[in-house]
C-alpha positions in Angstrom: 32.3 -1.5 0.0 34.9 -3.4 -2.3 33.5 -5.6 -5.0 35.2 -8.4 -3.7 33.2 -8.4 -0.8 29.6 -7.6 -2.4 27.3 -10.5 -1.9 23.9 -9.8 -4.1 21.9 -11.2 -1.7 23.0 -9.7 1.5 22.5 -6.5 -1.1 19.3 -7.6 -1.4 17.9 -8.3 1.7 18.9 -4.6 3.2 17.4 -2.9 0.4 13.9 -4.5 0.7 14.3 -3.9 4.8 14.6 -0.7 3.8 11.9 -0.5 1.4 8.8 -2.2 3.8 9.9 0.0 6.8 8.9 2.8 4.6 5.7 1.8 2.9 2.5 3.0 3.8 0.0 1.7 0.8 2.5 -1.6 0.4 2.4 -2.8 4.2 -1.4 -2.9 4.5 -1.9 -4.7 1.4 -2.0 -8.1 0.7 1.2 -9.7 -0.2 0.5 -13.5 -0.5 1.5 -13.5 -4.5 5.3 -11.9 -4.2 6.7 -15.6 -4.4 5.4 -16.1 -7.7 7.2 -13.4 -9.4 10.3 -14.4 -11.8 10.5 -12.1 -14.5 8.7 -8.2 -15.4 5.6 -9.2 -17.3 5.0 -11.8 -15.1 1.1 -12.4 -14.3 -0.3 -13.6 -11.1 -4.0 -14.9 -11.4 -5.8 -14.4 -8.3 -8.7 -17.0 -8.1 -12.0 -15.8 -6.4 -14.8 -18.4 -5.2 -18.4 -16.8 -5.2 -21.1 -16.9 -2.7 -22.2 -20.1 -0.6 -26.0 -20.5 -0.8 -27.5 -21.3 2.6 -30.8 -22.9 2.7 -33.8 -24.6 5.3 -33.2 -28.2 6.7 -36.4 -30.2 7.1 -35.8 -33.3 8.8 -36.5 -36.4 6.4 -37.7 -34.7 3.6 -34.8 -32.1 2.2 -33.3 -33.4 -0.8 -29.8 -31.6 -1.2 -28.4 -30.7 -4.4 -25.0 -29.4 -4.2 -24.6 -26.3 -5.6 -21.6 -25.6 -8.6 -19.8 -22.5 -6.8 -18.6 -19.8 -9.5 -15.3 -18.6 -9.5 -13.7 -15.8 -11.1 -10.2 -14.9 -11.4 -7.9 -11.4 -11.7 -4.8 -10.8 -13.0 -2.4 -9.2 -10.6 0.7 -7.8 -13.5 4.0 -7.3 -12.7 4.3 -4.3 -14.9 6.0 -1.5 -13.1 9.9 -1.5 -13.4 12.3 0.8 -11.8 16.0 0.8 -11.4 18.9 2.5 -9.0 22.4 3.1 -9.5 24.8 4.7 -7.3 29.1 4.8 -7.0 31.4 6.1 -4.5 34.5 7.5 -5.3 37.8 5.5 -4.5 39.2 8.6 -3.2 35.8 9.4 -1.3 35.7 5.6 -0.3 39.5 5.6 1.5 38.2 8.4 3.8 34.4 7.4 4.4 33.1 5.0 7.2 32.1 1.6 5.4 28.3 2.5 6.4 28.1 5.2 3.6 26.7 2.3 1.5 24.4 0.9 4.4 23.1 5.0 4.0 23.3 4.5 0.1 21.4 1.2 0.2 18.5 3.0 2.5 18.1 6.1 0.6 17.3 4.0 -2.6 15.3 1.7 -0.8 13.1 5.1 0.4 13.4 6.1 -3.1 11.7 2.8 -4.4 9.1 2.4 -1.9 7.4 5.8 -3.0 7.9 4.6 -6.6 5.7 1.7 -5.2 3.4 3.6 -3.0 2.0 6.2 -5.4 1.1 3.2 -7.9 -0.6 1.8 -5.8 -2.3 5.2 -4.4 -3.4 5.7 -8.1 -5.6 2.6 -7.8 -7.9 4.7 -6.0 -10.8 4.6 -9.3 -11.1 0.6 -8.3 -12.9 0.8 -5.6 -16.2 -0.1 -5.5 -17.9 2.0 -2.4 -18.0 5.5 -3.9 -21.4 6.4 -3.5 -22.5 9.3 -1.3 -18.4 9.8 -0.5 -17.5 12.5 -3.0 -16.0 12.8 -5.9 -13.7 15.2 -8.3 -16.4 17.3 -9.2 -18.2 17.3 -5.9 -15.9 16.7 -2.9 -16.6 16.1 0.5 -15.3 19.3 2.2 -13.9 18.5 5.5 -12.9 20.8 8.4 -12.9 20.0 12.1 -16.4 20.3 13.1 -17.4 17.1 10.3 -14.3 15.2 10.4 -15.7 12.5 12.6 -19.4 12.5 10.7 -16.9 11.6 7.5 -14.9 8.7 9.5 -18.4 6.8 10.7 -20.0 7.8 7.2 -16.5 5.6 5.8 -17.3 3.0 8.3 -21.3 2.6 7.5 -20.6 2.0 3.7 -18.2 -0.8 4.4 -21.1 -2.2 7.2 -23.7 -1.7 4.3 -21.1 -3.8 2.2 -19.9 -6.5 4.5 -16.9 -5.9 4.9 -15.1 -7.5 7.3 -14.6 -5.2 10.7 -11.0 -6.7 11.5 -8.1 -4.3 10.5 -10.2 -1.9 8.7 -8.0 1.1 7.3 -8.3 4.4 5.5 -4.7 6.2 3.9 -5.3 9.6 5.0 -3.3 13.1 4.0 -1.4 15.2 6.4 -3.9 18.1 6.9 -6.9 15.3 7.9 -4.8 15.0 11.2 -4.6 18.0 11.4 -8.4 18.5 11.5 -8.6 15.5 13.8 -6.2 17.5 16.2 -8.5 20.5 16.1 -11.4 18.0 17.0 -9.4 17.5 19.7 -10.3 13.8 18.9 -7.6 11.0 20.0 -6.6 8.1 18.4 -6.1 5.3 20.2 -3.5 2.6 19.8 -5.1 -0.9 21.4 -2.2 -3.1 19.7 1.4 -1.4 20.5 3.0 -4.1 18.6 0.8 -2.3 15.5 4.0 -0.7 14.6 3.5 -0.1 11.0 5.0 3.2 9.0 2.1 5.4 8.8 0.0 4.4 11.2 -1.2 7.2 13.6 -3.8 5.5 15.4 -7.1 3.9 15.6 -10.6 6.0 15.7 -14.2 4.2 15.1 -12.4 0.7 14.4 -10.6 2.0 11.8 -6.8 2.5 11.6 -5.7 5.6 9.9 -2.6 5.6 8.3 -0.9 9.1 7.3 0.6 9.3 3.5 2.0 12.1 1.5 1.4 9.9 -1.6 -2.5 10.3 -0.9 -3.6 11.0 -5.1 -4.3 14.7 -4.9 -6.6 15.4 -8.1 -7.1 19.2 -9.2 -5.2 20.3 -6.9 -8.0 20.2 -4.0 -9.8 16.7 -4.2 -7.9 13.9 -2.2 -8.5 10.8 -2.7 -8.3 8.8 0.4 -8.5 4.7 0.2 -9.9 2.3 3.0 -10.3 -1.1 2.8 -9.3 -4.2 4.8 -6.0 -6.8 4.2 -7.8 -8.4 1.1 -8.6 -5.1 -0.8 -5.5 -4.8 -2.7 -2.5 -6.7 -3.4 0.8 -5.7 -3.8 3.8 -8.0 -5.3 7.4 -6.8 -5.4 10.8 -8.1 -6.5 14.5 -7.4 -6.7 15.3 -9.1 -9.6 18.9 -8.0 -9.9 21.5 -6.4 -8.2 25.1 -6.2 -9.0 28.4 -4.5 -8.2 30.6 -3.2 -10.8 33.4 -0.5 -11.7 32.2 2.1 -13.8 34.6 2.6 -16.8 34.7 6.5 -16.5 35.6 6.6 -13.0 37.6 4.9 -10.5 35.2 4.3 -8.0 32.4 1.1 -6.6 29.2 1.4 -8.2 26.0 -0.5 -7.4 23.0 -1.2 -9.7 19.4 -2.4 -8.8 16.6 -3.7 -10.5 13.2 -4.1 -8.9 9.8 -5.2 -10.1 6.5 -4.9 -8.9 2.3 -4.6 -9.6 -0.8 -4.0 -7.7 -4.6 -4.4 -8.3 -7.6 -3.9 -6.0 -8.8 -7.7 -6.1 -11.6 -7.1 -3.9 -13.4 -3.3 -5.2 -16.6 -4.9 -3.2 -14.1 -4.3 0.2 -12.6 -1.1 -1.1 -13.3 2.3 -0.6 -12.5 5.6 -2.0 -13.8 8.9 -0.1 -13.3 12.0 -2.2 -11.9 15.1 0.4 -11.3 18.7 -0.2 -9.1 20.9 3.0 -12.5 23.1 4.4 -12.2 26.5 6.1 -12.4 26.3 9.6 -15.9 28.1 11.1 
């Protein structure tokens, strides 16, 4: 890369490519708001309409009265900030293919998305289906033999709930495949064009998504999040990136800003199952 040819946006645009083909948590929330960041600090308020009342027709003698609908509203912040910064040697740079900074760009767009991801992971004590799914003190052990009793249990709290059935998810660790694979239960995939990061499949209606960034409290008690598109939102931003020459050094360096915030919006559609790795029988 020379600094005469470094065009911030074009900079731009591969870094975020880079950063959504790698996020797990990011990619199934909902990103309607990112448009409406500027500036860290910013605040996106999220309005919410309540509940329609529905009530008996009787032909020529109903009197309607229109109802005043209550909304509410939550505050999506843009409070998370993280920066890159990377140079190549002029010396390095004269012998180096010109993609070394395509790699660069990549690596710190990895590096940003699980800056991202396990933020929004830690959001996991915002859901609002807990009950009878574990918790820190009390896990749900899991081994082969349950894991599928665990999956419907998942899927019967968001039916007792309403929650809508379309793209239902849960963000699972490593070893719950693995119990899965012992199951000798198979996923299905019904949409190939669901070709998200993550995704391993589809069991019981719900997608499962595989995440190293699951929240792993005491050591033994995971906590894995389901929900549906409107659970959670996630906004992001670059907000600046520039090429400069370092004043130490005769090489191309590259700096980054990027900006971001999450919230669980709708805890009513969110669930959190608490896990713990069980001996196998």
């Amino acid at each position: 890369m020379s600094i005469d040819n470094f065009i911030p946006a074009v900079w731009s645009a591969q870094l975020i490519r880079a950063n959504e083909k790698a996020l797990v948590y990011g990619n199934v929330a909902n990103r309607n708001y990112e448009g409406e960041i500027s500036a860290f600090g910013d605040q996106v308020r999220i309005n919410e309409i309540g509940a329609v009342s529905v009530a008996t027709y009787t032909k020529n003698s109903t009197v309607i009265s229109p109802e005043t609908l209550e909304d509410a509203q939550r505050i999506l912040e843009i409070n998370q900030a993280k920066y890159f910064a990377f140079e190549i040697d002029n010396i390095d740079k004269a012998q180096q293919k010109p993609k070394v900074m395509n790699d660069a760009m990549s690596e710190a767009g990895y590096a940003l998305r699980d800056a991202a991801d396990q933020y929004i992971a830690a959001l996991h004590d915002e859901a609002g289906i807990i009950s009878g799914l574990g918790t820190t003190g009390t896990p749900i052990e899991i081994n082969s033999s349950n894991i599928i009793d665990y999956i419907s249990l998942v899927g019967q709290k968001m039916n007792e709930n309403n929650v809508p059935t379309i793209d239902r998810y849960m963000i699972c660790p490593p070893w719950f495949f693995n119990k899965l694979n012992l199951a000798k239960i198979t996923l299905q995939n019904p949409n190939e064009n669901f070709l998200v990061e993550g995704h391993m499949g589809r069991v019981l209606g719900i997608n499962l998504f595989m995440s190293n960034n699951v929240v792993n409290t005491s050591s033994t008690k995971y906590k894995i999040i389901g929900g549906v598109g409107n659970s959670i939102s996630f906004a992001a931003q670059i907000l600046d990136m520039q090429a400069y020459k370092p004043e130490s050094a005769f090489s191309d360096a590259v700096k980054g800003l990027y900006v971001y915030g999450a919230k669980v919006v709708r805890p009513d559609n969110t669930v959190c199952l608490t896990a713990n790795i069980a001996a196998e029988a």
